[in-house]
N, C-alpha and C positions, 0 to 999 in steps of 0.2 A: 505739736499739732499745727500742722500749718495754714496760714488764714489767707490763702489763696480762695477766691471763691469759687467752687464748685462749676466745670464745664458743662452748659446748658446742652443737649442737643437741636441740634441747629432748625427753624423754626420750616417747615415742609413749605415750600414755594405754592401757590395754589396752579393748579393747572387750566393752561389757557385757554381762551375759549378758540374751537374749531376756524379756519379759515371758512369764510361765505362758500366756497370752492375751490374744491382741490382734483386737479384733473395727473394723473398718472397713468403714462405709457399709452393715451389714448391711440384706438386706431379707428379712422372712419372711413365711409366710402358709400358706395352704390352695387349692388347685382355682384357681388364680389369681386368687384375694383375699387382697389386702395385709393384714395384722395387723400388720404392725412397718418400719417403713422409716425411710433414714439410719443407721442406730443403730450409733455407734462408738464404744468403751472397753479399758480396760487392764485387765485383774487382773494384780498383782506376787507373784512367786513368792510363798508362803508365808505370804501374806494369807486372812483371812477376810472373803469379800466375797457381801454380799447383794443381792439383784432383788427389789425391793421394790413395792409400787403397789395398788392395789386387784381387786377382781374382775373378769376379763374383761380387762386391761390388756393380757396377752399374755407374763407372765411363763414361766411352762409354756409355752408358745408359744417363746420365745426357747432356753429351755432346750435343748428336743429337737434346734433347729435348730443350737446350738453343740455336741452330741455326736454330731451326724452320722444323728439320730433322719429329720429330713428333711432334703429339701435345700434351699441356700440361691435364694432367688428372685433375689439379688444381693447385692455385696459379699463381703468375704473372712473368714473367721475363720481363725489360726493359733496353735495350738502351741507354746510355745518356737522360736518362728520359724519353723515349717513349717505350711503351708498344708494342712486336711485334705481340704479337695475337691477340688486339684488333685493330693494324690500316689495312686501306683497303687496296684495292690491289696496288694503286699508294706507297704508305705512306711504303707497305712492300716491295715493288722493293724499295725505297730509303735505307729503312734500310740494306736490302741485300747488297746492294754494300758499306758498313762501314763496314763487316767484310770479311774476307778469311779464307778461311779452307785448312790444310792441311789433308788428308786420312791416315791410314795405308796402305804403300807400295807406295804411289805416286797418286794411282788412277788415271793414265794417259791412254789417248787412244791410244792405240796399233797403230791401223791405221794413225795414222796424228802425226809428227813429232814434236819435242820440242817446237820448234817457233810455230806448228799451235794449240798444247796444252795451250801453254799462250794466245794465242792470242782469248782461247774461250769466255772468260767472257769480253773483250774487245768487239767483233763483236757482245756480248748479251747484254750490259745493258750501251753502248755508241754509239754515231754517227760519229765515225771517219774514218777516210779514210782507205779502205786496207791498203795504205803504211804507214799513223801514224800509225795505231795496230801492224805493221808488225816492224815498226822501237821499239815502244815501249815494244813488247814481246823480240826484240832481246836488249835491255838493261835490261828487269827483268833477262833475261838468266846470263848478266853478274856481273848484282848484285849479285847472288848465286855462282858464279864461272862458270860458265857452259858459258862464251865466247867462241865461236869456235865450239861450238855442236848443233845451231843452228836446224840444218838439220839433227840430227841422232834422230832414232827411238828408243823408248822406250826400245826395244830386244838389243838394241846395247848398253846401257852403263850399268852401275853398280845400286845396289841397292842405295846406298847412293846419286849417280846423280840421280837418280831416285827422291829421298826426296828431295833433292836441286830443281829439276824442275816442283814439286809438289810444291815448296815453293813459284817457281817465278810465279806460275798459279794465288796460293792464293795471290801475291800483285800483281799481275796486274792490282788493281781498287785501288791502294793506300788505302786499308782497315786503318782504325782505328782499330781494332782489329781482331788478328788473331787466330783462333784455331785449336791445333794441336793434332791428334789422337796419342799417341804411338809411336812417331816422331822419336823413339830411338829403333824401335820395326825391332831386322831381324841386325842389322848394327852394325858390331864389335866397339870396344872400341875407336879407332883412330879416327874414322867416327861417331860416336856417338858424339865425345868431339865436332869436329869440326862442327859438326851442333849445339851443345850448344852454341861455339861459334859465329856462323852465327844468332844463335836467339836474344842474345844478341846485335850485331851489328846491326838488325834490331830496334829493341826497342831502342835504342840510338843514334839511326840516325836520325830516323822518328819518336819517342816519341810514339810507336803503342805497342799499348796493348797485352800482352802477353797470353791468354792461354792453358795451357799445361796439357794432359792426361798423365798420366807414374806411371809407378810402378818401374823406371829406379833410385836408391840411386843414381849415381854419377850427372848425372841432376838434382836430388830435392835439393841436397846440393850446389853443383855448380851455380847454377844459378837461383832456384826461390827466390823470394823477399814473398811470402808466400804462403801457401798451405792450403787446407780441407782437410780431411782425412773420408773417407767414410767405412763403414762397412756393412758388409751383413745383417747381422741378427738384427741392427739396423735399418735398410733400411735408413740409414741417415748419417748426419753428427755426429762425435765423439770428432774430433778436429779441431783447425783452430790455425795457427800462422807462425811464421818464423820454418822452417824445424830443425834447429841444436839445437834452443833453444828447441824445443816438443821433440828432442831425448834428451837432456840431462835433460829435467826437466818433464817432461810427466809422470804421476803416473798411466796412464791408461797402463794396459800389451799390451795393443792389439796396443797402438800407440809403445810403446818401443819395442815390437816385429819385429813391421815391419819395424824403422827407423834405431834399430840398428844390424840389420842382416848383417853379410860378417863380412867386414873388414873397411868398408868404414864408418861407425860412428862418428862423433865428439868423441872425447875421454876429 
């Protein structure tokens, strides 16, 4: 009898959770002209990931087409593993409230005050009481800095509060993922950084997914964990990796051209 001990089968690995977003074979455009076609990639939960490229690339182009802004010409983008074109109207109100958008310039309504700006996606897609939504817009305001501004209208503060209160709009459903247009677009250097920093604070508080539109070097460097890099006349992607390693090792001209412009380069 032999006292070898008995082979266990081997113990079933558990399966992984979904990428935040998985984008395969996208194709995008307008009036049936192509702007983006093939274009397939990952973001991982909890990353800070940027679309990177120059003018006219199709960045903003891409963007609207992964929040469901249009529709896709072809290919699939998915959610934590669910498909948003394909699910129905319940299934894509669920998905809706996993992610938040910030606009370029704030996209806030003129007429209705700070507090009644966050408090829109609140009275749209929950059942809480005026004064939960009203308590609750008045803490997104102070996660962003904007305590005490409450009650002032969009004409009354600055461009930068302005991003800050476009930021507390887009978490006011505790998004999983947040995507930002140009979030550095219009906003001096001071005010740029510190919303870098604000974005980061987010993602590391709440573990929320980051993505970012910009053609901004001190943000790509600063603060994404990785990037695409789109081109026009490819209608697609060119590159993909950590931003300082693609400037210092990237053999394509058209990535070194654009990563390493100014001054602000890895060296």
């Amino acid at each position: 009898m032999s006292d070898a001990t008995p082979t266990q089968p081997a113990a079933a690995h558990p399966t992984a959770p979904a990428p935040a977003i998985e984008v395969d074979q996208l194709v995008a455009g307008y009036d049936g002209k192509v702007v983006l076609k093939d274009v397939s990639f990952t973001v991982r939960r909890g990353e800070i990931f940027f679309i990177i490229g120059g003018s006219g690339c199709g960045k903003s182009t891409l963007l609207r087409h992964l929040v469901g802004l249009n529709p896709l010409m072809g290919g699939t983008v998915k959610f934590f593993g669910r498909s948003f074109a394909d699910a129905g109207t319940k299934a894509r109100r669920d998905l809706l409230k996993t992610f938040g958008m910030l606009f370029q310039g704030g996209a806030l309504w003129s007429s209705l005050t700070l507090r009644e700006n966050v408090s829109l996606p609140l009275e749209e897609y929950t059942a809480l009481s005026p004064r939960e939504i009203q308590e609750i817009a008045t803490l997104k305001l102070a996660q962003v800095g904007l305590g005490g501004f409450e009650d002032y209208y969009p004409a009354e503060i600055s461009g930068g509060m302005k991003k800050r209160a476009g930021l507390a709009r887009a978490l006011a459903l505790d998004p999983e993922i947040v995507f930002f247009d140009e979030p550095s677009a219009g906003l001096d250097p001071v005010t740029s950084r510190k919303l870098d920093e604000l974005i980061l604070q987010i993602r590391d508080t709440f573990g929320t997914t980051i993505v970012v539109v910009s053609h901004e070097l001190a943000s790509i460097f600063e603060i994404a964990d990785r990037v695409i890099m789109l081109d026009r006349a490819q209608q697609g992607i060119i590159a993909e990796g950590q931003p300082r390693e693609m400037a210092k090792n990237s053999r394509d001209p058209r990535v070194s051209e654009f990563l390493r412009r100014g001054d602000l380069a890895p060296q």
